[in-house]
PDB file of N, CA, C, O and CB in Angstrom:
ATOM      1  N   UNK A   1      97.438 -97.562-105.021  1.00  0.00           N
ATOM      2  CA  UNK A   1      96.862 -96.234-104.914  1.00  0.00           C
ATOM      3  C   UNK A   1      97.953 -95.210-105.239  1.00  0.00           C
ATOM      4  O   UNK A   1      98.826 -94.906-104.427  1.00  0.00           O
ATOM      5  CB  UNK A   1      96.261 -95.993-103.491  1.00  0.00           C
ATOM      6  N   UNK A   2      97.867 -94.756-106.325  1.00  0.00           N
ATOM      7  CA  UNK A   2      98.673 -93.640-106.697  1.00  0.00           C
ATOM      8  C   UNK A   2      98.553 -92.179-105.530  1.00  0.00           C
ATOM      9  O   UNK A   2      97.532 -91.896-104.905  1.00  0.00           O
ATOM     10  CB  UNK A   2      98.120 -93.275-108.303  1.00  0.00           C
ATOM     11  N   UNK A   3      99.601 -91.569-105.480  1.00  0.00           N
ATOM     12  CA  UNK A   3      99.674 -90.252-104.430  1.00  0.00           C
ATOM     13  C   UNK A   3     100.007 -89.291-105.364  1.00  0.00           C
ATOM     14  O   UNK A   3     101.114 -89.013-105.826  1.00  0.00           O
ATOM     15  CB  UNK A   3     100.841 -90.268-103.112  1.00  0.00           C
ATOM     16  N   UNK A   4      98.454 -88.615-105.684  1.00  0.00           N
ATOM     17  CA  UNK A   4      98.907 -87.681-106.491  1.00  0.00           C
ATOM     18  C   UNK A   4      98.239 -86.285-106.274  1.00  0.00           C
ATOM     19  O   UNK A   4      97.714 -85.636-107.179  1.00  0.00           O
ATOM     20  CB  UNK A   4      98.751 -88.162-107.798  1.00  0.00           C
ATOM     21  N   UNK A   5      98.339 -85.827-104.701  1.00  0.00           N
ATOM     22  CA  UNK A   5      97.265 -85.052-104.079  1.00  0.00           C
ATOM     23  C   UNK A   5      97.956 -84.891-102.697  1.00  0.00           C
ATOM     24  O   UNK A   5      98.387 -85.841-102.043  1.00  0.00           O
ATOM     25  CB  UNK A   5      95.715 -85.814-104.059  1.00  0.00           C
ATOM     26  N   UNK A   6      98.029 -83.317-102.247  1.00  0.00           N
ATOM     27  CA  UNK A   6      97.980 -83.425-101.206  1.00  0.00           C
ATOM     28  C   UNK A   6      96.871 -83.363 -99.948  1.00  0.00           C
ATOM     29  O   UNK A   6      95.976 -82.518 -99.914  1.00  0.00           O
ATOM     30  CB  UNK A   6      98.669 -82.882-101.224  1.00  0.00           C
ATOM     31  N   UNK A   7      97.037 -84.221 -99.088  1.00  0.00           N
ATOM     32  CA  UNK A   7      96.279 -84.743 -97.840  1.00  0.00           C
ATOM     33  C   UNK A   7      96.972 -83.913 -96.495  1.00  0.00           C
ATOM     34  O   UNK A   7      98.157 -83.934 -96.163  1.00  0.00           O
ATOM     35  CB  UNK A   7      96.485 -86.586 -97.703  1.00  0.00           C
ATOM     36  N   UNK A   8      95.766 -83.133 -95.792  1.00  0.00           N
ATOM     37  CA  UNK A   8      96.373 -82.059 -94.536  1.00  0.00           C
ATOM     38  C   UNK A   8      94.950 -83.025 -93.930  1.00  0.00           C
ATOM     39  O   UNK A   8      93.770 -82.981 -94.276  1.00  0.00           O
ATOM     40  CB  UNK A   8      96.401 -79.673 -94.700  1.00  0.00           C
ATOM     41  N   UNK A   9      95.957 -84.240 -92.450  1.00  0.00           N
ATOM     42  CA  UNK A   9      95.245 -84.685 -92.084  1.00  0.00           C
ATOM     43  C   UNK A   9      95.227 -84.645 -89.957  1.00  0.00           C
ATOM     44  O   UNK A   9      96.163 -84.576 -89.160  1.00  0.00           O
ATOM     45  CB  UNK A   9      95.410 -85.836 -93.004  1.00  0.00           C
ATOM     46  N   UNK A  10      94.078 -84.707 -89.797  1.00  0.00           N
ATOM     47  CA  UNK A  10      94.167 -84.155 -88.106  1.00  0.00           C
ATOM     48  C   UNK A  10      93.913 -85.274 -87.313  1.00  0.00           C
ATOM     49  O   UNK A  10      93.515 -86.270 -87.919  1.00  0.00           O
ATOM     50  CB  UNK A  10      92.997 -82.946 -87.598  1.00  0.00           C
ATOM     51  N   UNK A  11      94.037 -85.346 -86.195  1.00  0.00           N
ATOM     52  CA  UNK A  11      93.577 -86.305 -85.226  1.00  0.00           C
ATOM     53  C   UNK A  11      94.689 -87.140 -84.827  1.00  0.00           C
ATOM     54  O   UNK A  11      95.509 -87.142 -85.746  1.00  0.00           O
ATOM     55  CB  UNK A  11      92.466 -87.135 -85.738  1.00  0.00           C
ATOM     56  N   UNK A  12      95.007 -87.730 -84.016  1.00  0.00           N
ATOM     57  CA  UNK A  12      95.889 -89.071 -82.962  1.00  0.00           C
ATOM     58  C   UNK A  12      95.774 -89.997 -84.185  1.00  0.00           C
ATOM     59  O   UNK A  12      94.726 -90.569 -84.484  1.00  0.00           O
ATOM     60  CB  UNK A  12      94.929 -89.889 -81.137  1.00  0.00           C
ATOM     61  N   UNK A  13      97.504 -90.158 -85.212  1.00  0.00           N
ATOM     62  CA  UNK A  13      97.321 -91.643 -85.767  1.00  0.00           C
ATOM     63  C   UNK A  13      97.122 -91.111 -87.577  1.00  0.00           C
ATOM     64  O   UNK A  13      97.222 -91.858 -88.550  1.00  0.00           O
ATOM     65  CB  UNK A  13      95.586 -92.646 -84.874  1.00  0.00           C
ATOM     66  N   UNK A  14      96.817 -89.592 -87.591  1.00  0.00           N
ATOM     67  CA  UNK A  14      96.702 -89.361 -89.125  1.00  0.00           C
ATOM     68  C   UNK A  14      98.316 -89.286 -89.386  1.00  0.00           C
ATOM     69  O   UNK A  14      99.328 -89.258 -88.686  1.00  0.00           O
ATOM     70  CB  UNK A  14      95.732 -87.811 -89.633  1.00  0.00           C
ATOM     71  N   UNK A  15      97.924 -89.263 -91.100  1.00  0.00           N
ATOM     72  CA  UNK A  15      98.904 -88.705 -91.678  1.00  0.00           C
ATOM     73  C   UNK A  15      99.113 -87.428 -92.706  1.00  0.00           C
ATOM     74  O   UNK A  15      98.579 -87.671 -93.788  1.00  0.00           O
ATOM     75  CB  UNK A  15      99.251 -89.594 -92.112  1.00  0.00           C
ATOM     76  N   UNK A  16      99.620 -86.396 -92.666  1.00  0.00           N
ATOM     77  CA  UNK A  16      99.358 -85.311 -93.473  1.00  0.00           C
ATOM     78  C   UNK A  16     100.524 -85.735 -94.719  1.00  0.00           C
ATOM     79  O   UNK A  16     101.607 -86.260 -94.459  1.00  0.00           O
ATOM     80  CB  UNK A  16      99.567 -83.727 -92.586  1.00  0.00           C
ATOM     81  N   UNK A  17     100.147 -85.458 -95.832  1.00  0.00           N
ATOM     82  CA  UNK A  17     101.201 -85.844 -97.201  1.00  0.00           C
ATOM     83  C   UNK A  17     101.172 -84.205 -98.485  1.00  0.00           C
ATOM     84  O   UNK A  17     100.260 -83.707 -99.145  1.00  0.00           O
ATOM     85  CB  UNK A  17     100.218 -87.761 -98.285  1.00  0.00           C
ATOM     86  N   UNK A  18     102.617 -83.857 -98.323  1.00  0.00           N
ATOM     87  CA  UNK A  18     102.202 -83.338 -99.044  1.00  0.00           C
ATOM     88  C   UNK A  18     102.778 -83.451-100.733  1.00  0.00           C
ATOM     89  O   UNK A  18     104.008 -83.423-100.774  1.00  0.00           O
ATOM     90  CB  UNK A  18     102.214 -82.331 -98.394  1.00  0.00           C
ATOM     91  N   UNK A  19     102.180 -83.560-101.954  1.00  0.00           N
ATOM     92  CA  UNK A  19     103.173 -83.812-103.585  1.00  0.00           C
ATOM     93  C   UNK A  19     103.201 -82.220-103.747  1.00  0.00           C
ATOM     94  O   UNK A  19     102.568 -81.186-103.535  1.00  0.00           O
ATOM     95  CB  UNK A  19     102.184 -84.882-105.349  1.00  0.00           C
ATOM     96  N   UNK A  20     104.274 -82.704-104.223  1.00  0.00           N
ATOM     97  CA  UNK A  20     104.951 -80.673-104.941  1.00  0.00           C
ATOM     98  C   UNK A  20     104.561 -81.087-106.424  1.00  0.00           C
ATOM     99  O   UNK A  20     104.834 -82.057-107.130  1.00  0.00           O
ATOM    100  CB  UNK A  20     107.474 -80.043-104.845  1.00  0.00           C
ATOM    101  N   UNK A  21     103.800 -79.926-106.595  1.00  0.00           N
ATOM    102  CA  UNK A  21     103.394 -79.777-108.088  1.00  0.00           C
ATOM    103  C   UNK A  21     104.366 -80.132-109.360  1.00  0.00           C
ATOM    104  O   UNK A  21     104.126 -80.666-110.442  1.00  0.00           O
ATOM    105  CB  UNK A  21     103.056 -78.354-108.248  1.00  0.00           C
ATOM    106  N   UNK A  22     105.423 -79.671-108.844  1.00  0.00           N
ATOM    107  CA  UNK A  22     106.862 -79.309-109.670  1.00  0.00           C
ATOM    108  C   UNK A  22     107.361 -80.509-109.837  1.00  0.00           C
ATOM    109  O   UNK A  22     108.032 -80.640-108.813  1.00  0.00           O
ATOM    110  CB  UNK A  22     108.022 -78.355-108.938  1.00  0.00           C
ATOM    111  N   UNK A  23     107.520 -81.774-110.635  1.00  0.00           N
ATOM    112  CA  UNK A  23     108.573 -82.934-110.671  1.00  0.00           C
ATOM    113  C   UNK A  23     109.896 -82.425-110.669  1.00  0.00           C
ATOM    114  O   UNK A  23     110.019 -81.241-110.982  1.00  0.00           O
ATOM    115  CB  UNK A  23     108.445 -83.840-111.899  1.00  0.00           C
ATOM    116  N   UNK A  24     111.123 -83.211-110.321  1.00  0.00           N
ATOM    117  CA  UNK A  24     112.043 -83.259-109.951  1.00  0.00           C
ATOM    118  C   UNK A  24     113.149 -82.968-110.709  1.00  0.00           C
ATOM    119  O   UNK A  24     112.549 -82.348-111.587  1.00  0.00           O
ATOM    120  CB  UNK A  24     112.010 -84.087-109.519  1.00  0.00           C
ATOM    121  N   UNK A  25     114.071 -82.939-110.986  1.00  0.00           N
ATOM    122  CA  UNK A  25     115.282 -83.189-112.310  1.00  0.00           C
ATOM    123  C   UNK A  25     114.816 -84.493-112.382  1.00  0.00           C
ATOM    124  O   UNK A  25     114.575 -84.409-113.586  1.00  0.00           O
ATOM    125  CB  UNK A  25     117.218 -83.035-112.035  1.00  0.00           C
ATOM    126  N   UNK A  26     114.472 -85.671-112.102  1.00  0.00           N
ATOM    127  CA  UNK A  26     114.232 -86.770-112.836  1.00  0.00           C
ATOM    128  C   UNK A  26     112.896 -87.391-112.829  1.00  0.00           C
ATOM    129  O   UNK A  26     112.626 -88.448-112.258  1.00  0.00           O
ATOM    130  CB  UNK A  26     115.088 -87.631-112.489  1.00  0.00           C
ATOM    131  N   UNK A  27     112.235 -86.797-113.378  1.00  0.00           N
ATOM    132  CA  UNK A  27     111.015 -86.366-113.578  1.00  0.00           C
ATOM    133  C   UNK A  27     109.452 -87.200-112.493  1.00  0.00           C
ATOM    134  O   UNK A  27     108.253 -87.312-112.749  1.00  0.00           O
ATOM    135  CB  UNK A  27     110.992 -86.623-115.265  1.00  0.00           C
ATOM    136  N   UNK A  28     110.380 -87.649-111.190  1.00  0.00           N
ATOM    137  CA  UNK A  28     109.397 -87.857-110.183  1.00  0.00           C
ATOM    138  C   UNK A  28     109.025 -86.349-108.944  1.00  0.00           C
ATOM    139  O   UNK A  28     109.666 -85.357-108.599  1.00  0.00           O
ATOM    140  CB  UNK A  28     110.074 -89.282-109.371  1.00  0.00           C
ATOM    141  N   UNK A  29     108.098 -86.733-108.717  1.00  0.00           N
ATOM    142  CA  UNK A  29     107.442 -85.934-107.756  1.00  0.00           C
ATOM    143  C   UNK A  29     107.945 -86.269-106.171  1.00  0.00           C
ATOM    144  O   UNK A  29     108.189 -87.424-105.821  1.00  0.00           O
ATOM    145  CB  UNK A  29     105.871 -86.186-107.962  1.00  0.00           C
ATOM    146  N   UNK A  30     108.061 -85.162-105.301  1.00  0.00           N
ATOM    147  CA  UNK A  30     108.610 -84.788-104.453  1.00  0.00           C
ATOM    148  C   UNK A  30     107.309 -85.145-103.312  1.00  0.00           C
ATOM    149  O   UNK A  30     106.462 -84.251-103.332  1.00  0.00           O
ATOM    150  CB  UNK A  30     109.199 -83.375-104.757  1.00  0.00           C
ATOM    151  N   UNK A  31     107.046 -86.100-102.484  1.00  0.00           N
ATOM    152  CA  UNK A  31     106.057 -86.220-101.244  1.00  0.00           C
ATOM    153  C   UNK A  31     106.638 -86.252-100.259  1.00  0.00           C
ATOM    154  O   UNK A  31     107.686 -86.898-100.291  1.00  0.00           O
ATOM    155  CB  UNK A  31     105.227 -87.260-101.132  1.00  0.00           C
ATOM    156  N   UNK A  32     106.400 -85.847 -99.460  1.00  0.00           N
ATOM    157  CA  UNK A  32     106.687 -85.916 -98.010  1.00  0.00           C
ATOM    158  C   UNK A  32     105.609 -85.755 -97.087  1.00  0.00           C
ATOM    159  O   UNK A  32     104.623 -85.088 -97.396  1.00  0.00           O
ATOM    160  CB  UNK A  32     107.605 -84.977 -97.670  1.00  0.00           C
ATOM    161  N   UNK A  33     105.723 -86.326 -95.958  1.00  0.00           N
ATOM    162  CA  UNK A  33     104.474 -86.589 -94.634  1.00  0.00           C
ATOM    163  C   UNK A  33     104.960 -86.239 -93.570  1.00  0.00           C
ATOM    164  O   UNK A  33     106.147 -85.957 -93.400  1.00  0.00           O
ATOM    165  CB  UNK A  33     103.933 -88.078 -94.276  1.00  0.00           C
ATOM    166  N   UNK A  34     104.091 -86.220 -92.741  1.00  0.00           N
ATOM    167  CA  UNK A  34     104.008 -85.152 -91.291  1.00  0.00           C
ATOM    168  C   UNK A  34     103.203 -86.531 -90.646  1.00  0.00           C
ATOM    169  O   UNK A  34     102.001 -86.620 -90.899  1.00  0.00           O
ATOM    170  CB  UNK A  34     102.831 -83.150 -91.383  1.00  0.00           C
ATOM    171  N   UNK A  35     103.745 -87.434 -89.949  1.00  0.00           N
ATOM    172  CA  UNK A  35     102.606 -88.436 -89.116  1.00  0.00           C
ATOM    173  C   UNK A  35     102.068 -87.040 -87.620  1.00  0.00           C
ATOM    174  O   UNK A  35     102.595 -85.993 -87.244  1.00  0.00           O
ATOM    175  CB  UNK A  35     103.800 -90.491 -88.210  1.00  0.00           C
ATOM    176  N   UNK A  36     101.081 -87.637 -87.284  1.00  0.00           N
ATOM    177  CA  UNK A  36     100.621 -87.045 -85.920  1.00  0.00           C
ATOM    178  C   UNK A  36     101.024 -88.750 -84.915  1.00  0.00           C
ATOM    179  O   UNK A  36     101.151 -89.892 -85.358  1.00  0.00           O
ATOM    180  CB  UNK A  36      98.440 -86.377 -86.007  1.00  0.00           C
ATOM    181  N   UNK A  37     101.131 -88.185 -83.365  1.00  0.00           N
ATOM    182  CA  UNK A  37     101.510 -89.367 -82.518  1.00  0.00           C
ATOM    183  C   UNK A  37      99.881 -90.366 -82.643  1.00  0.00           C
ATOM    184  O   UNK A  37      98.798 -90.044 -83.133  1.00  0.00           O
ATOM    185  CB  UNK A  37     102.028 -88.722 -80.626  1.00  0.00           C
ATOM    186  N   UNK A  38     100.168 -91.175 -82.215  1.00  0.00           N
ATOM    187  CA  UNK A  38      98.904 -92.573 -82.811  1.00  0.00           C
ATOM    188  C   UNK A  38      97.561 -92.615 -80.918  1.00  0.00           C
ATOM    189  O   UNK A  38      96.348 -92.811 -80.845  1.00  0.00           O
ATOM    190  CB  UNK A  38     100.468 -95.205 -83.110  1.00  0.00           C
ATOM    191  N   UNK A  39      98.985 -92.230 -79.384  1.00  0.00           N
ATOM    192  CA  UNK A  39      98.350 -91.915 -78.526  1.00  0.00           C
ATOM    193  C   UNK A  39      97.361 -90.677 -78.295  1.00  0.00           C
ATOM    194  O   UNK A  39      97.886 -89.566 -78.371  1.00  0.00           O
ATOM    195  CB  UNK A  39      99.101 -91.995 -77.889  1.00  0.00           C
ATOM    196  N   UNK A  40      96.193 -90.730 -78.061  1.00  0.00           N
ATOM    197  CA  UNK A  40      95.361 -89.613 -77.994  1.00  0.00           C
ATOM    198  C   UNK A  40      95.365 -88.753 -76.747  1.00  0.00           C
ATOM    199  O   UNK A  40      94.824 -87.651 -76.844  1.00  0.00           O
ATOM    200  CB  UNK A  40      94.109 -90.049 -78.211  1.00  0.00           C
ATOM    201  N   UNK A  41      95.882 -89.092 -75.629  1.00  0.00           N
ATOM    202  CA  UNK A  41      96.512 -88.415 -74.273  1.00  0.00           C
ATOM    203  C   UNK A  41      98.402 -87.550 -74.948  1.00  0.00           C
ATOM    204  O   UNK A  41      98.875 -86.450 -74.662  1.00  0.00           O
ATOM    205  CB  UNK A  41      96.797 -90.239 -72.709  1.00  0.00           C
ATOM    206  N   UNK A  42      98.900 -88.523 -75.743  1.00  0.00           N
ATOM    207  CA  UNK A  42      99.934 -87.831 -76.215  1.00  0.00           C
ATOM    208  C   UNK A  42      99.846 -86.713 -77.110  1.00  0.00           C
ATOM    209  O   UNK A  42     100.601 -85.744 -77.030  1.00  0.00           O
ATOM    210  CB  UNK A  42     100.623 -88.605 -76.709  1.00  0.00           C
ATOM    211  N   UNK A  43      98.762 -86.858 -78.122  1.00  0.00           N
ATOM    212  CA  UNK A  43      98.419 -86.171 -79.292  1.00  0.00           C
ATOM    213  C   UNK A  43      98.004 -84.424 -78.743  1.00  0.00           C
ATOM    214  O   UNK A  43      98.391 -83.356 -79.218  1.00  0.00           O
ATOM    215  CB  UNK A  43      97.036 -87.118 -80.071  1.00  0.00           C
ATOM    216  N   UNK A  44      97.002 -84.725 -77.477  1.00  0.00           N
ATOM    217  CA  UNK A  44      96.569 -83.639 -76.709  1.00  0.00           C
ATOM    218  C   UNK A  44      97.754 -82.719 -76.180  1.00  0.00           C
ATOM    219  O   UNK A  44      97.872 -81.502 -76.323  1.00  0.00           O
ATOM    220  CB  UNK A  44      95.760 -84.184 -75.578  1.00  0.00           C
ATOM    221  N   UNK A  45      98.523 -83.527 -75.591  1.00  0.00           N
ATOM    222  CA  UNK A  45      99.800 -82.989 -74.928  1.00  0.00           C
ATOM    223  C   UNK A  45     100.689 -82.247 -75.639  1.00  0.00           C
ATOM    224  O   UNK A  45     101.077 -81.140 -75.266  1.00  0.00           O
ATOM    225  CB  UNK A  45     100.555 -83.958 -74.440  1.00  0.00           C
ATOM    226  N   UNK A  46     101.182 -83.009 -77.056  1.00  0.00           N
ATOM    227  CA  UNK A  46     101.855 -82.100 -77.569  1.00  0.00           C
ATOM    228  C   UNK A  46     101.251 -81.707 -79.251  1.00  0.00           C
ATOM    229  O   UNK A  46     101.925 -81.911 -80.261  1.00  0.00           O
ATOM    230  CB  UNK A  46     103.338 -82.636 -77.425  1.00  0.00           C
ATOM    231  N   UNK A  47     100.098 -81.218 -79.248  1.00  0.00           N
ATOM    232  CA  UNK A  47      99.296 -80.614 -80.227  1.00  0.00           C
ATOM    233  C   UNK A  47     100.139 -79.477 -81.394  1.00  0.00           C
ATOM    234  O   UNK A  47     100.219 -79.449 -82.622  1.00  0.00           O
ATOM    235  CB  UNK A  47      98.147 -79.861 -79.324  1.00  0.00           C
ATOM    236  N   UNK A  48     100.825 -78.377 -79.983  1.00  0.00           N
ATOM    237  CA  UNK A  48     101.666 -77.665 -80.536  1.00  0.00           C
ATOM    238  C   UNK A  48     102.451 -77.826 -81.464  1.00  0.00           C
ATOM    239  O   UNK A  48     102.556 -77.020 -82.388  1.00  0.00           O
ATOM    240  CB  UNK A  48     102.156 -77.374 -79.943  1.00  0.00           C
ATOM    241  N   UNK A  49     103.217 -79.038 -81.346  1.00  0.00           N
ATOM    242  CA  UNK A  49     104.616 -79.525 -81.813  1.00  0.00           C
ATOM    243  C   UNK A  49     104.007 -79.840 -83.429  1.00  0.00           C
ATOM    244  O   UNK A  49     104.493 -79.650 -84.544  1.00  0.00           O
ATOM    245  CB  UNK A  49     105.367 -81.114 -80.775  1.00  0.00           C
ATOM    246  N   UNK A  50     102.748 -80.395 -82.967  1.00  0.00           N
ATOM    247  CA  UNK A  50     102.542 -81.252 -84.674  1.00  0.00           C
ATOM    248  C   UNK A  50     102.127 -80.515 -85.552  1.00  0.00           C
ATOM    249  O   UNK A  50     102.242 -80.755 -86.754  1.00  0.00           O
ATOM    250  CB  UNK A  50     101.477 -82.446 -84.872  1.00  0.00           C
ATOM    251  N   UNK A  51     101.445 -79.255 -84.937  1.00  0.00           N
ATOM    252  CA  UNK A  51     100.846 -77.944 -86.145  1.00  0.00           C
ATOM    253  C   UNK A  51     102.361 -76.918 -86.238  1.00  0.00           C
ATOM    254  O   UNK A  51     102.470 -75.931 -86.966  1.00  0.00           O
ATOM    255  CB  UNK A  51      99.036 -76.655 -85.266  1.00  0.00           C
ATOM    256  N   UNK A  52     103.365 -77.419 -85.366  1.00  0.00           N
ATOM    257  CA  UNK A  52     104.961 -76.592 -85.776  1.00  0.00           C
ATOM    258  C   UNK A  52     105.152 -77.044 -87.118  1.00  0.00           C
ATOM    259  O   UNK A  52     105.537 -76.436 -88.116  1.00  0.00           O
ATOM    260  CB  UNK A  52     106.519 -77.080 -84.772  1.00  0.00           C
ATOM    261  N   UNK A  53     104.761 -78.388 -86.921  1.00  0.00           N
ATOM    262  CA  UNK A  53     105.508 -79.658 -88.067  1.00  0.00           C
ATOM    263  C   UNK A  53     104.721 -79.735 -89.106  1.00  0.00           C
ATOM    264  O   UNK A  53     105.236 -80.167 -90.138  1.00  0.00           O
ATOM    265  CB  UNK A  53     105.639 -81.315 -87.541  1.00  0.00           C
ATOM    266  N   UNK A  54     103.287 -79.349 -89.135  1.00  0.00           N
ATOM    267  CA  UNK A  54     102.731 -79.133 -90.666  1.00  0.00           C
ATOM    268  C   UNK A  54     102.955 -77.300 -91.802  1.00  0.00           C
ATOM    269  O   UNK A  54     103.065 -76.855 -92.945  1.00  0.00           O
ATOM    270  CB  UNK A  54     100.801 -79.435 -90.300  1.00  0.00           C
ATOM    271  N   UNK A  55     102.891 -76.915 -90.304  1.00  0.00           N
ATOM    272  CA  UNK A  55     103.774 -75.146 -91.009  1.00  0.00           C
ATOM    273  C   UNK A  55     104.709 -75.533 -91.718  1.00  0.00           C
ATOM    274  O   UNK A  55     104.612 -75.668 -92.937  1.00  0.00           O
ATOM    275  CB  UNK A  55     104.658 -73.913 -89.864  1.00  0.00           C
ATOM    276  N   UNK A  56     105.980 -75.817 -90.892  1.00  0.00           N
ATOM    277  CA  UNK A  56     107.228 -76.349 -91.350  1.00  0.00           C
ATOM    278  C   UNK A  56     106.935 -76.711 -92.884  1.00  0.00           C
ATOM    279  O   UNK A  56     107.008 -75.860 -93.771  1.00  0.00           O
ATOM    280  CB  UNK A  56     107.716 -77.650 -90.427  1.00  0.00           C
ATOM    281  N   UNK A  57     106.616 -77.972 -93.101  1.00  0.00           N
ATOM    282  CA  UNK A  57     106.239 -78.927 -94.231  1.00  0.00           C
ATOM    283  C   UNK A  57     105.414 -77.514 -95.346  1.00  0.00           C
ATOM    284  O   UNK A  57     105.959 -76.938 -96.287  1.00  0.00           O
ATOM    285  CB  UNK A  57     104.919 -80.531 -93.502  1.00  0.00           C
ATOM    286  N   UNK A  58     104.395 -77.354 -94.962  1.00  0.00           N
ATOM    287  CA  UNK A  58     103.956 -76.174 -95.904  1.00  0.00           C
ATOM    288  C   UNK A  58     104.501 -75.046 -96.391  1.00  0.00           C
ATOM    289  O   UNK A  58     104.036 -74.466 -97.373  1.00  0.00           O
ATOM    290  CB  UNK A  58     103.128 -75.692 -95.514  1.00  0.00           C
ATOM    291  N   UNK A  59     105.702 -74.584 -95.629  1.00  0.00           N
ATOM    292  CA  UNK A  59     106.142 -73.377 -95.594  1.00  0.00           C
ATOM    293  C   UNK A  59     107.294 -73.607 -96.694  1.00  0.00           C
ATOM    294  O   UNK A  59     107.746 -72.575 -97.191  1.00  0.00           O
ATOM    295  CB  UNK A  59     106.538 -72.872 -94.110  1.00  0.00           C
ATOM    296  N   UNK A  60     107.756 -74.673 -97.079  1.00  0.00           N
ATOM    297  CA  UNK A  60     108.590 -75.202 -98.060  1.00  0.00           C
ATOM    298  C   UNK A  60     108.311 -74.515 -99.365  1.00  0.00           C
ATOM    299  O   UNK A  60     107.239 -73.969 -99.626  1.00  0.00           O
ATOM    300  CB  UNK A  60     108.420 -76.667 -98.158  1.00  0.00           C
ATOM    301  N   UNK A  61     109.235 -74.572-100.082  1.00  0.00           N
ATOM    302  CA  UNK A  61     109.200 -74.047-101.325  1.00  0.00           C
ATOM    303  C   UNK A  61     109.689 -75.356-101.933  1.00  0.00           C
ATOM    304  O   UNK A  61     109.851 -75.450-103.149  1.00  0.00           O
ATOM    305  CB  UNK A  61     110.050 -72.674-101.580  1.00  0.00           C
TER     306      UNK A  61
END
């Protein structure tokens, strides 16, 4: 499965991915991911932290 799309994903156990449009100096593409925690009592608890961590990731240039 090629990753050629970014994925903004929610819930206990997702994964958010994001590809930068822009290839690289060597002409691959730049992905990076944001997991959320996989516990759903944990996920609740610290909700905050993981929408810090998809800003973060988005806010990238």
């Amino acid at each position: 499965m090629e990753e050629k799309q970014t994925i903004v994903a929610c819930g206990a156990g997702a994964s958010t991915k994001r590809v930068w449009t822009e290839p690289d100096q060597d002409g691959t593409y730049r992905i990076e991911r944001c997991e959320n925690v996989k516990d759903v009592g944990q996920y609740i608890e610290r909700i905050d932290e993981m929408i810090e961590r998809k800003q973060k990731l988005f806010a990238e240039e």
